[in-house]
C-alpha positions in Angstrom: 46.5 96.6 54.6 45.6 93.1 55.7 48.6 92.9 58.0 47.4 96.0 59.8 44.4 95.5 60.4 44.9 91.8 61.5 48.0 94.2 64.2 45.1 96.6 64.9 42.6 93.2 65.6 45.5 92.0 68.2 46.4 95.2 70.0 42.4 95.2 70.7 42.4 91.8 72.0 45.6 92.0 74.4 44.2 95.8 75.8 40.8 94.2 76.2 42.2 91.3 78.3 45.0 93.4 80.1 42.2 96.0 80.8 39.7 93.2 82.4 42.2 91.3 84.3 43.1 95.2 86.2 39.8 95.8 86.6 38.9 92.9 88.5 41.3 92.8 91.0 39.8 94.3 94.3 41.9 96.4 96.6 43.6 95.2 99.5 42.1 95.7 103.1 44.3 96.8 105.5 43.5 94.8 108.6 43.6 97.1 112.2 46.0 95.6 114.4 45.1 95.6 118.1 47.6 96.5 120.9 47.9 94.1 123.6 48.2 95.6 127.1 50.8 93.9 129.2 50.7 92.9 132.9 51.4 95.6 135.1 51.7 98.4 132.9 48.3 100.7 132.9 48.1 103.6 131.0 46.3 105.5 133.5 48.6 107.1 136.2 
């Protein structure tokens, strides 16, 4: 009984820290990229 409980103490520990490091990583921004216009070339005919 004692070496389950002391497997049920540890399986609580690594969730809690697995769950905590996931929850504070912060989603990535995707960054717009802007178009650059070239000489000479409108867009406008």
């Amino acid at each position: 009984m004692k070496k389950l409980m002391t497997l049920m103490l540890g399986l609580a520990l690594a969730t809690g820290t697995v769950t905590t490091a996931f929850a504070q990583d912060q989603p990535k921004k995707e960054k717009k990229k802007k178009t650059k216009k070239k000489k000479g070339e409108d867009t406008k005919k």
